[in-house]
C-alpha positions in Angstrom: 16.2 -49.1 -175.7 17.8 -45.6 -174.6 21.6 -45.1 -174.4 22.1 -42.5 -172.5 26.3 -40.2 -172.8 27.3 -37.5 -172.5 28.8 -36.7 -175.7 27.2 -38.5 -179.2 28.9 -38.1 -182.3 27.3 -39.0 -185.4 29.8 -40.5 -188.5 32.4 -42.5 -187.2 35.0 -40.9 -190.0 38.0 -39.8 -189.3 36.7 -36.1 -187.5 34.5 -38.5 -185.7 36.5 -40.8 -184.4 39.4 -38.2 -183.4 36.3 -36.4 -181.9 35.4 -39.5 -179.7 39.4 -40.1 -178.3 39.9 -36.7 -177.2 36.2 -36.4 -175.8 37.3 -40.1 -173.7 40.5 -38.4 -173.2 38.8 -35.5 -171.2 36.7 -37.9 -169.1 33.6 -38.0 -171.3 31.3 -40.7 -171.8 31.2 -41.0 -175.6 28.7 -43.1 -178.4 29.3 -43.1 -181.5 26.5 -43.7 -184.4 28.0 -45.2 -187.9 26.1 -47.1 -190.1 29.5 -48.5 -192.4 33.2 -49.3 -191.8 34.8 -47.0 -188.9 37.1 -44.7 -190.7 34.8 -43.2 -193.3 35.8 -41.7 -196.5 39.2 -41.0 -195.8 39.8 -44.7 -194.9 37.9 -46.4 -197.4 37.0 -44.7 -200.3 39.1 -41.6 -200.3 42.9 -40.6 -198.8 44.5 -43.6 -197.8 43.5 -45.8 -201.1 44.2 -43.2 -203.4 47.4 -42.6 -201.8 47.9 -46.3 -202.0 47.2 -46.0 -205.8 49.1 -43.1 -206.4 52.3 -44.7 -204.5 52.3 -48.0 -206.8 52.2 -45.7 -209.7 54.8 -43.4 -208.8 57.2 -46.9 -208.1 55.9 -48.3 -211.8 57.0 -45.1 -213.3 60.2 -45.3 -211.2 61.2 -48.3 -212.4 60.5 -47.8 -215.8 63.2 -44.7 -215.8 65.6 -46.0 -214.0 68.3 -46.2 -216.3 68.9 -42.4 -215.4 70.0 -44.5 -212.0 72.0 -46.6 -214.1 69.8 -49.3 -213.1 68.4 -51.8 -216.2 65.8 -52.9 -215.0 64.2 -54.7 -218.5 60.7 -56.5 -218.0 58.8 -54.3 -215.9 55.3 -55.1 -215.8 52.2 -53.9 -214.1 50.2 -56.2 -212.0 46.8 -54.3 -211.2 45.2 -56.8 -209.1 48.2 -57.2 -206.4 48.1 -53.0 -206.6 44.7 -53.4 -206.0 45.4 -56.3 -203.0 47.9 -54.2 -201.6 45.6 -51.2 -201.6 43.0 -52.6 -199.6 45.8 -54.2 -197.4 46.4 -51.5 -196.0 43.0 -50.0 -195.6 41.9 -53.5 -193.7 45.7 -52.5 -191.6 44.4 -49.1 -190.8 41.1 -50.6 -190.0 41.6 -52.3 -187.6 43.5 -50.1 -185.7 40.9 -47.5 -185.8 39.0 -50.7 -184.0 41.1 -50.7 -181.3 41.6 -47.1 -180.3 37.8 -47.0 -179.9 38.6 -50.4 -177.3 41.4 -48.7 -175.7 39.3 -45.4 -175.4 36.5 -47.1 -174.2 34.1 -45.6 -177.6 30.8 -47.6 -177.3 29.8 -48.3 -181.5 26.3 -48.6 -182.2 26.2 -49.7 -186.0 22.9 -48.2 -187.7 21.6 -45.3 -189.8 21.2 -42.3 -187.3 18.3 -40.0 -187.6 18.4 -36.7 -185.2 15.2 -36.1 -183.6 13.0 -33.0 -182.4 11.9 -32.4 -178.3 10.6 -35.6 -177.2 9.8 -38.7 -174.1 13.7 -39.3 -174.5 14.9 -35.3 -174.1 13.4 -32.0 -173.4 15.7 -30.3 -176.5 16.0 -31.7 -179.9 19.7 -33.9 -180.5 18.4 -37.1 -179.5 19.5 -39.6 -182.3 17.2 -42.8 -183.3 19.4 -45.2 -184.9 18.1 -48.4 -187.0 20.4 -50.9 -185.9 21.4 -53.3 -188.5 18.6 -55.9 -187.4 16.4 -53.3 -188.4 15.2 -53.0 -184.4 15.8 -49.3 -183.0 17.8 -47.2 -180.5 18.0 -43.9 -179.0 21.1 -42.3 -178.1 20.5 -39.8 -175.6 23.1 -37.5 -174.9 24.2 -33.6 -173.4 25.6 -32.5 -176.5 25.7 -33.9 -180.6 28.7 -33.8 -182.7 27.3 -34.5 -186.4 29.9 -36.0 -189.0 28.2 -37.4 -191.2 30.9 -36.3 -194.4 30.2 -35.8 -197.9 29.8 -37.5 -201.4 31.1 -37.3 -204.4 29.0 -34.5 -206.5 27.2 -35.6 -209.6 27.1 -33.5 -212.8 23.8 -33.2 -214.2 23.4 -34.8 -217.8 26.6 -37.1 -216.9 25.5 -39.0 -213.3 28.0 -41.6 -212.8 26.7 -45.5 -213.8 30.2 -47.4 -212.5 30.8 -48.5 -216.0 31.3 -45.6 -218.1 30.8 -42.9 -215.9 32.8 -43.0 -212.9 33.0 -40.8 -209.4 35.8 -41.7 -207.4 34.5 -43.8 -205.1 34.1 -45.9 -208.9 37.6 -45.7 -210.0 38.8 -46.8 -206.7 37.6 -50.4 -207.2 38.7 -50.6 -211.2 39.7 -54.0 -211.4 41.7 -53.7 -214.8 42.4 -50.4 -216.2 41.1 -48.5 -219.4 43.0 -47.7 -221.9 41.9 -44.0 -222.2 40.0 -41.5 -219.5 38.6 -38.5 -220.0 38.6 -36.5 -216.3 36.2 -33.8 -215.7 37.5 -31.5 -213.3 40.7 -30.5 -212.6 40.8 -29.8 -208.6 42.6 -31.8 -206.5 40.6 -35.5 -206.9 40.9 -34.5 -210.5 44.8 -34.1 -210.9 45.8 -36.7 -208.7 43.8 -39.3 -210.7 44.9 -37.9 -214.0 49.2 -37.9 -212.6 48.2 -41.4 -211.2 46.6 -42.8 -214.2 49.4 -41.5 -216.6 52.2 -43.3 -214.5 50.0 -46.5 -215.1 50.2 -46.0 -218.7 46.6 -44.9 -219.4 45.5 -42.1 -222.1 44.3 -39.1 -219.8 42.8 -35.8 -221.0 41.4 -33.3 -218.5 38.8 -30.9 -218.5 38.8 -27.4 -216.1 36.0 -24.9 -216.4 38.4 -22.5 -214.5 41.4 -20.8 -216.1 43.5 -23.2 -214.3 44.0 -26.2 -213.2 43.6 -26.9 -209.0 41.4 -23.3 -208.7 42.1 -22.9 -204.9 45.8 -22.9 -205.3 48.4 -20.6 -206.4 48.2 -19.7 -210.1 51.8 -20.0 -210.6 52.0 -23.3 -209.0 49.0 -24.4 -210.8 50.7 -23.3 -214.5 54.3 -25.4 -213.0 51.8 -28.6 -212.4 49.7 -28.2 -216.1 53.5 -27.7 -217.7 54.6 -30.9 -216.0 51.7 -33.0 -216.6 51.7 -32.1 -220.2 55.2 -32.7 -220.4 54.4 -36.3 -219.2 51.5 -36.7 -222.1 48.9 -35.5 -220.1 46.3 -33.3 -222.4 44.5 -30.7 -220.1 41.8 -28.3 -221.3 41.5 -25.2 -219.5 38.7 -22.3 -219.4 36.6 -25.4 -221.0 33.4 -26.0 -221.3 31.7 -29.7 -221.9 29.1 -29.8 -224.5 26.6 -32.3 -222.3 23.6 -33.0 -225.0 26.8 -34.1 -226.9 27.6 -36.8 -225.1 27.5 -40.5 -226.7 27.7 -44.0 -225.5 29.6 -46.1 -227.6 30.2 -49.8 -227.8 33.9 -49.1 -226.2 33.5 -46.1 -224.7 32.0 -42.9 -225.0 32.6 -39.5 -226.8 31.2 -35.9 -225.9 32.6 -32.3 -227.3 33.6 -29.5 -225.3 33.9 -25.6 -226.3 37.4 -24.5 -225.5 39.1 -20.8 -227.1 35.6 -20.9 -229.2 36.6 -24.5 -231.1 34.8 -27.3 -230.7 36.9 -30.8 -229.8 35.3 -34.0 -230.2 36.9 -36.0 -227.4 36.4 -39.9 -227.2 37.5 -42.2 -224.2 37.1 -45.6 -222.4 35.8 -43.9 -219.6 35.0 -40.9 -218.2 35.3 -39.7 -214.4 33.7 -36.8 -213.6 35.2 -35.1 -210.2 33.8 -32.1 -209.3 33.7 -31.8 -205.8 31.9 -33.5 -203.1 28.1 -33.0 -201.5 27.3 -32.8 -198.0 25.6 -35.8 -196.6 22.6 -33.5 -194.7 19.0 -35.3 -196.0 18.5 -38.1 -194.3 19.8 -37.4 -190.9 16.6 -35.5 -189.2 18.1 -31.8 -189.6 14.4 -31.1 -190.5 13.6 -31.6 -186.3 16.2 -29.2 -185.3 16.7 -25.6 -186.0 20.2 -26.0 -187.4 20.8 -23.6 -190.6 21.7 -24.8 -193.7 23.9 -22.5 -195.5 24.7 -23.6 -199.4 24.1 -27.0 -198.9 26.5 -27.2 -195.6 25.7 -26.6 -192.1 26.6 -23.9 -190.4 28.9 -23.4 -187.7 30.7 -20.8 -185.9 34.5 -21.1 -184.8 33.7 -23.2 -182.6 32.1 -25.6 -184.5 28.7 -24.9 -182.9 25.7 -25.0 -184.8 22.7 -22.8 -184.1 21.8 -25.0 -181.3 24.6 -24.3 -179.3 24.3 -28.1 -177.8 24.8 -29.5 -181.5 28.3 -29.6 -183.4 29.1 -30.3 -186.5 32.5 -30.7 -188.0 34.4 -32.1 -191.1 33.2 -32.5 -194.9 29.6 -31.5 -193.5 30.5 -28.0 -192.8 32.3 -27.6 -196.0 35.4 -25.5 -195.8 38.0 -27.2 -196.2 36.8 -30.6 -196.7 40.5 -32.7 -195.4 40.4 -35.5 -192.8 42.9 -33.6 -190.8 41.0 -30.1 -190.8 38.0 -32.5 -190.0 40.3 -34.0 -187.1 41.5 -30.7 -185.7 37.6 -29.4 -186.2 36.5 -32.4 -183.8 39.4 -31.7 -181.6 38.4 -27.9 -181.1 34.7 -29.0 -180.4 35.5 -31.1 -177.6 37.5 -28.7 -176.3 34.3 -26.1 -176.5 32.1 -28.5 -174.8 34.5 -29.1 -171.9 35.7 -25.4 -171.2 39.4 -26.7 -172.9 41.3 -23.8 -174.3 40.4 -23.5 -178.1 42.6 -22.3 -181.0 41.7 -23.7 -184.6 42.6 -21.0 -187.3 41.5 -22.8 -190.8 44.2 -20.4 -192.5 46.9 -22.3 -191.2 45.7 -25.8 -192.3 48.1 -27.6 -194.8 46.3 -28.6 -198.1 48.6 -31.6 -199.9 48.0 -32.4 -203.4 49.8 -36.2 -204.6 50.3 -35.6 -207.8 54.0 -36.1 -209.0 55.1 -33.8 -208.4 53.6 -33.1 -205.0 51.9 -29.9 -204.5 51.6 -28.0 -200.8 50.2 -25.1 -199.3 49.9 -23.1 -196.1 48.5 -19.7 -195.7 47.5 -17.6 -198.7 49.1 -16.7 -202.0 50.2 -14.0 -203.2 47.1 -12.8 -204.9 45.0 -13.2 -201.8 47.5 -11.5 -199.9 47.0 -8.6 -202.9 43.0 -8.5 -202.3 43.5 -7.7 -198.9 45.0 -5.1 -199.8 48.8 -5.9 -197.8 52.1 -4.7 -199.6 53.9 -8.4 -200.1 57.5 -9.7 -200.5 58.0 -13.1 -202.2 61.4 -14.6 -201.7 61.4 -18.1 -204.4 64.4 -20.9 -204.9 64.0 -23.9 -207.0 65.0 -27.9 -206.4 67.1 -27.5 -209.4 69.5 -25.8 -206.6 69.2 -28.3 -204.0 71.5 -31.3 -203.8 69.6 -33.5 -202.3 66.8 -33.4 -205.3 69.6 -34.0 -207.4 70.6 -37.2 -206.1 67.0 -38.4 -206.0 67.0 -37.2 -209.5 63.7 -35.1 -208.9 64.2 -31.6 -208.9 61.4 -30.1 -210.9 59.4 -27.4 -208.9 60.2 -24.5 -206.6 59.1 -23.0 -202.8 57.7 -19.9 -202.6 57.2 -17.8 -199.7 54.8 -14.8 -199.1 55.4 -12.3 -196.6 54.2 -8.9 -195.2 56.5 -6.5 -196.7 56.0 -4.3 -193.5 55.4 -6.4 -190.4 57.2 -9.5 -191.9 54.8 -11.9 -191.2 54.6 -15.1 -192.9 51.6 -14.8 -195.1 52.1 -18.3 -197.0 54.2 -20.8 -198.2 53.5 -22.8 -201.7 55.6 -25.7 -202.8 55.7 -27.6 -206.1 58.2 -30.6 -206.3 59.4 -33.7 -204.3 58.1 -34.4 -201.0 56.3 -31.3 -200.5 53.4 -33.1 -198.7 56.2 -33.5 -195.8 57.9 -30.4 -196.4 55.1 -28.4 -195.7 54.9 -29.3 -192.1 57.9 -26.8 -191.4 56.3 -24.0 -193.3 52.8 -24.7 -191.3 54.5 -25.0 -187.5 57.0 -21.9 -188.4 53.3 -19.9 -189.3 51.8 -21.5 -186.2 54.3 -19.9 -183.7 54.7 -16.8 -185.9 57.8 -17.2 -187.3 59.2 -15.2 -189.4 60.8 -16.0 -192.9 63.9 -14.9 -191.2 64.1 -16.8 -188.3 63.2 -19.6 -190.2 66.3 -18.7 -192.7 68.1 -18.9 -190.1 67.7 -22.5 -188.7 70.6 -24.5 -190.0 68.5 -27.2 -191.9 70.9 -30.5 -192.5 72.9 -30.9 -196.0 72.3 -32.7 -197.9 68.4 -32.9 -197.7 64.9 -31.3 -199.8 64.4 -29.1 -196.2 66.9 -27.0 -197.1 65.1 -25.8 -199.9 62.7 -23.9 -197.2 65.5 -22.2 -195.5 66.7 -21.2 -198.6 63.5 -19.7 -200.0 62.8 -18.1 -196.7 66.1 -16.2 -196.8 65.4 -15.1 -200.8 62.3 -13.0 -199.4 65.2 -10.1 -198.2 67.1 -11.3 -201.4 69.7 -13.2 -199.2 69.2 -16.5 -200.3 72.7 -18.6 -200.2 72.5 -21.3 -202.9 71.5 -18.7 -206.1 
């Protein structure tokens, strides 16, 4: 059986899925090709129930200090399973209501394993995708252009491949159903950090190891030195510029032990379990990119800016592409290849994408720091202010952390914001629309920003670029 559209997007994650409504928006007839769950990693195995996780955690530690809210609050006890319940609650919530956008939208779903495939009886050009449909009977959908979004796994280290039992990826520890008493986390990027903040809140033994000098590498060194300080603090133990010792490792009746190399000692580190998170793997074998003349670069595809491949009828957005690997870059990258296909005015500038770390405290970014600012050779001006000095983290007794803003010493630009402490997941928004319309730090200094809330703290910081900062 043929299906003929005229857009088919394969990977019904979330790039996929915002892909399909604004293609449907436009007019478009649009097919999507998912062999699991609608939502993809995001929903299932990645954002939402980590979040979920990390949420739970950050309400058990909470509770267990909130005397400093003159609160007793004597007895508290954890109760994994009902974290766990809740958890996929909201997932099954979410769901569903993925479900019925692709109704509303009028999406057809054709559930199966997709497989791209060369010139043939079904199309003169190569994009055609033969699905095995869950029966095990197959289809081809035919369509004028090919949005692949077929996402990413999480990466294996060679000599410690994750078994589920001791050796865990994320998509392991997700579905923990009691937790260990100790973990050793290798890698200490963003999947790393938020595991090892959420895991200490729940009252396990964490110790992380970082190859790089410091902990989440893509992020502002400074910031990155504030989270490591606060983590420890909490009774974290992090090992930086580390290096794991992998013929050392041991399996052992409750647990396992393996030595790393860290400021030339060697420490023998033993654990319940380990989780090794070290980034994620493109999911390009299996899908027929061997019948198309799509470059592979580094173990992504390639794309231009507008997320064409190089068969300019084929897309390809989201983890696949690498970059930035977040379900809303994905979304916005599905977004701007609609708009491509259907002559719709494209902007999509990845600088200016948010990245949100949900560790407590939060972590947030927009832009570039000040040491990329520095290799491109632009004379800087950083204006900083810290939560310490806002009232509002006062009251919420959380006010740990700091916003910093980069700008063009000459121009005034606004280069980049970085934020470290309460809420900064949502704070970040402001920083990322005032970038968006070109703003500048002092017309965002400028907008009177409510008292008391954390928002001031951006006002604030903008205004300490030109040293004219009101609350220090």
């Amino acid at each position: 059986m043929t299906i003929q559209c005229d857009i088919a997007i394969l990977g019904g994650g979330t790039g996929g899925y915002v892909a399909a409504i604004r293609a449907a928006q436009l007019g478009k007839e649009v097919v999507i090709i998912e062999q699991d769950k609608l939502g993809g990693t995001c929903l299932h195995r990645g954002c939402i129930p980590s979040k979920s996780l990390l949420r739970s955690a950050e309400v058990f530690a909470m509770m267990q200090d909130s005397e400093q809210y003159g609160i007793a609050a004597d007895g508290v006890r954890l109760q994994f399973d009902q974290v766990q319940s809740r958890k996929q609650g909201i997932v099954d919530q979410l769901h569903r209501g993925v479900q019925y956008l692709m109704k509303k939208n009028k999406i057809t779903i054709v559930r199966g394993q997709g497989r791209v495939i060369g010139p043939s009886i079904f199309s003169p050009q190569s994009g055609a995708v033969a699905v095995e449909l869950e029966d095990g009977e197959m289809e081809t959908v035919v369509s004028k252009n090919l949005i692949i979004a077929t996402g990413s796994r999480p990466r294996d280290l060679p000599g410690l491949e994750a078994d589920g039992k001791l050796i865990l990826n994320s998509d392991h520890a997700l579905q923990l159903e009691q937790l260990p008493a100790s973990i050793v986390i290798v890698g200490g990027g963003v999947i790393g950090m938020e595991w090892a903040s959420m895991l200490n809140d729940f009252g396990v033994q964490v110790t992380v190891v970082e190859a790089a000098p410091h902990i989440l590498p893509q992020e502002d060194e400074e910031v990155a030195r504030e989270l490591h300080r606060l983590l420890e603090k909490r009774g974290v133990t992090i090992y930086t510029g580390a290096s794991l010792q992998l013929d050392s490792y041991t399996a052992q009746e409750d647990g396992l032990s393996i030595s790393l190399l860290h400021n030339e000692q060697t420490i023998q580190l033993s654990a319940s379990k380990m989780l090794v998170s070290v980034g994620r793997r493109a999911n390009v074998e299996t899908i027929g990119l061997a019948n198309t003349d799509i470059a592979i670069e580094n173990g992504f595809i390639k794309v231009n800016e507008y997320m064409q491949t190089s068969e300019s009828h084929i897309y390809a957005i989201g983890d696949v592409i690498g970059g930035l690997q977040l379900a809303h870059a994905a979304s916005h990258e599905g977004i701007t290849a609609v708009n491509h296909i259907c002559g719709e005015p494209v902007h999509y500038d990845p600088v200016q994408v948010s990245r949100c770390v949900y560790t407590r405290p939060e972590v947030a970014s927009v832009g570039i720091s000040a040491a990329q600012a520095k290799e491109q050779g632009r004379e800087i001006k950083i204006g900083k202010f810290p939560f310490k000095a806002i009232g509002k983290a006062l009251v919420h007794g959380d006010s740990e952390g700091f916003v910093k803003v980069i700008a063009d010493a000459h121009s005034d630009d606004l280069l980049g914001v970085q934020i470290i402490g309460p809420q900064a997941t949502d704070l970040i928004s402001e920083a990322a629309l005032a970038q968006f319309l070109d703003a500048t730090p002092w017309e965002i200094g400028q907008t009177v920003h409510a008292h008391p809330t954390l928002a001031e703290i951006l006002g604030e910081a903008m205004l300490a670029v030109d040293g004219k900062a009101i609350g220090m």
